[in-house]
C-alpha positions in Angstrom: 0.0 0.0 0.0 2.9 2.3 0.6 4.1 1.8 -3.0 0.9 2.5 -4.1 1.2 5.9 -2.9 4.6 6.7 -3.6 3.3 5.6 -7.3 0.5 8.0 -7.1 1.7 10.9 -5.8 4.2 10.4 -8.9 1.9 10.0 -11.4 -0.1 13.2 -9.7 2.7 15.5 -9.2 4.5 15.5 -13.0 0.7 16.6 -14.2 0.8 19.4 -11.9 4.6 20.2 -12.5 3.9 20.2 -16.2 0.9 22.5 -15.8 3.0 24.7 -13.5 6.8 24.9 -15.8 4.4 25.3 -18.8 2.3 28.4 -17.4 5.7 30.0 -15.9 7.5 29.3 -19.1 4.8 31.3 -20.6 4.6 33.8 -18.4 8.2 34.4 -18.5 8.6 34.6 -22.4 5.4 36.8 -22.8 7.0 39.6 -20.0 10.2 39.2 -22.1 8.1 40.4 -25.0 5.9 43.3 -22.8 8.3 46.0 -22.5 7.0 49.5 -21.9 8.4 52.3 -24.3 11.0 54.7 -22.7 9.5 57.7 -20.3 11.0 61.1 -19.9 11.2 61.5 -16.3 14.1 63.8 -15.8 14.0 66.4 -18.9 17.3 68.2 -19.6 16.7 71.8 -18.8 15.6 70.6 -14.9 19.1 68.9 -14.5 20.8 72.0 -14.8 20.2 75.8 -16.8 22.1 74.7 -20.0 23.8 77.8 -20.7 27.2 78.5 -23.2 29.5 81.6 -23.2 30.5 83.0 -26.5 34.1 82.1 -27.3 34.2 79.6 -24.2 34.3 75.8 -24.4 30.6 74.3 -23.8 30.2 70.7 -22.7 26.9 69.3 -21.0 26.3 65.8 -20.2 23.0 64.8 -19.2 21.7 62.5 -16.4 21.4 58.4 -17.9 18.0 58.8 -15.4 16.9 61.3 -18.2 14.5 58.9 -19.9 13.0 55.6 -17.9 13.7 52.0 -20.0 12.8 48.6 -19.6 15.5 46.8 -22.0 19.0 46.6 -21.8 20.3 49.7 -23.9 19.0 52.7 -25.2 20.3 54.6 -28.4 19.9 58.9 -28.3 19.4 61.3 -31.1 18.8 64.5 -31.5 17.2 66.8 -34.3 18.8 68.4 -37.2 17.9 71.8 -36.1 20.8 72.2 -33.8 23.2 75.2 -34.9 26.4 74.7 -36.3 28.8 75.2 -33.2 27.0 72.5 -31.3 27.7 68.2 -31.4 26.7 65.5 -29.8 28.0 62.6 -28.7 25.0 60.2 -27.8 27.4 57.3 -27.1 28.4 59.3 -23.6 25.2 61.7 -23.6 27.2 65.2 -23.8 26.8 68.3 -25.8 29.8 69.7 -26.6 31.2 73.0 -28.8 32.1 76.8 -29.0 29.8 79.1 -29.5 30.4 82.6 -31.6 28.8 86.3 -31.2 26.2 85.2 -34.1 25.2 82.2 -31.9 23.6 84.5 -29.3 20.1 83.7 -28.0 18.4 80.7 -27.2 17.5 77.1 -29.2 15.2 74.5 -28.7 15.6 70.7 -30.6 14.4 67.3 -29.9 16.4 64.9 -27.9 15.2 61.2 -28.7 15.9 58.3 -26.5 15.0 54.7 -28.8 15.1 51.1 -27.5 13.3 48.4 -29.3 10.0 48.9 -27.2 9.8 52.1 -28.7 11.0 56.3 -28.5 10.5 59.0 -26.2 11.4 62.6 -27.1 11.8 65.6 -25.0 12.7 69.4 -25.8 15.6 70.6 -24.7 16.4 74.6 -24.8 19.8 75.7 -24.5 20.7 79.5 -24.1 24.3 81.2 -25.7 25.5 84.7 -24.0 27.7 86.6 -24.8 29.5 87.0 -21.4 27.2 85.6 -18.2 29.1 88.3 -15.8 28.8 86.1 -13.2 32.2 84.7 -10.9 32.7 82.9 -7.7 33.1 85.5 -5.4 34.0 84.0 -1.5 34.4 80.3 -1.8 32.2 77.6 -1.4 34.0 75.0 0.4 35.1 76.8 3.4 31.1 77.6 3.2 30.1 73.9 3.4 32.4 73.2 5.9 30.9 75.8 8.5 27.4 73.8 7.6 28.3 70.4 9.0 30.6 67.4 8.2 31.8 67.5 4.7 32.9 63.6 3.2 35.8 65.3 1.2 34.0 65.2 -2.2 32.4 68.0 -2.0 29.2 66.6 -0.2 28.0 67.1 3.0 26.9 64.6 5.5 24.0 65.1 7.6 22.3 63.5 10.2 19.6 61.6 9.3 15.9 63.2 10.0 17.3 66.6 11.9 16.4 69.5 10.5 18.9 71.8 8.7 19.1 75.1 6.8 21.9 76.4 4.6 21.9 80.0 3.9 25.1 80.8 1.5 26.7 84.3 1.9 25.3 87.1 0.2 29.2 87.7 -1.9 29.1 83.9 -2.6 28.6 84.9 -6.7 29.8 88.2 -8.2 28.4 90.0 -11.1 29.8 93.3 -13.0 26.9 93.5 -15.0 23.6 93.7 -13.6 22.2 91.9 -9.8 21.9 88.4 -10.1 18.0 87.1 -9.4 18.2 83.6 -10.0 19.9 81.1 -8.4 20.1 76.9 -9.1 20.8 74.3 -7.4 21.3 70.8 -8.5 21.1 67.4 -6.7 23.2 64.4 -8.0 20.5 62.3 -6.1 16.7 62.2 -5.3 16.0 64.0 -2.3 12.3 64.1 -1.8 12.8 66.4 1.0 15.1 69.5 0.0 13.8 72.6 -1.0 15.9 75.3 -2.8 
């Protein structure tokens, strides 16, 4: 009688390990064919204000958390109506080039992102001057340091779920031209909780 059950729980169980390996086979190769199309969920001009100096070298890379994508690689592009001065290298993501006088004024082209699920676009504006007037006036680091434990890259350690507020000195920027009214301030992670 023992054998007998040994015997049937083996002729039971490779009827519902087949039904099982077949359904997760299938499951498997149809997610494998469901991919989603890539997102833009970090467009260029939030990253940082792209901005080129006449005369000066220009290089901007932008974040690889720029679009969202499912497979393993992603191709960029970008449209024809760039100006002259300007290239792009989509293997490393950077903008790159020297700007004249003429150049002055701002653009706006497509920047693609393409895997074989499908493309997402976004508009990026970039913005030539001919001299931003603006210089680094008292430095920055010795600032930092004065708000809390620096880690010796240029970030600042805090302590996790105290409060904190940063107020930079008012000579931190210099202009010869006119006051400066905007300021930026980029994060190389997501911080839910700072405010600039």
């Amino acid at each position: 009688m023992h054998s007998n059950l040994v015997c049937a729980n083996c002729r039971l169980a490779p009827t519902g390990m087949t039904f099982f390996y077949t359904l997760s086979t299938f499951l498997v190769g149809f997610s494998s064919l469901v991919q989603a199309i890539p997102q833009l969920t970090f467009p260029v001009n939030a990253q940082v204000p792209p901005l080129a100096v006449v005369s000066q070298p220009f290089s901007f890379t932008f974040s690889p958390s720029t679009f969202s994508y499912d497979s393993p690689s992603i191709s960029y592009s970008i449209s024809n109506d760039t100006p002259s001065w300007l290239s792009f290298d989509a293997s490393t993501r950077t903008f790159s080039g020297t700007p004249a006088s003429s150049d002055v004024g701002n653009f706006t082209f497509t920047l693609s992102a393409r895997d074989n699920a499908g493309t997402a676009v976004g508009d990026v504006t970039f913005l030539v001057v001919q001299d931003d007037g603006v210089s680094v006036g008292r430095d920055l680091e010795s600032q930092l340091e004065g708000f809390g434990g620096v880690d010796g890259n240029g970030g600042i350690v805090l302590d996790n779920q105290n409060a904190f507020t940063w107020q930079f000195a008012q000579d931190t920027f210099k202009t010869s031209n006119s006051p400066i009214t905007t300021y930026y301030a980029v994060s190389t992670g997501i911080v839910s909780s700072l405010h600039y």
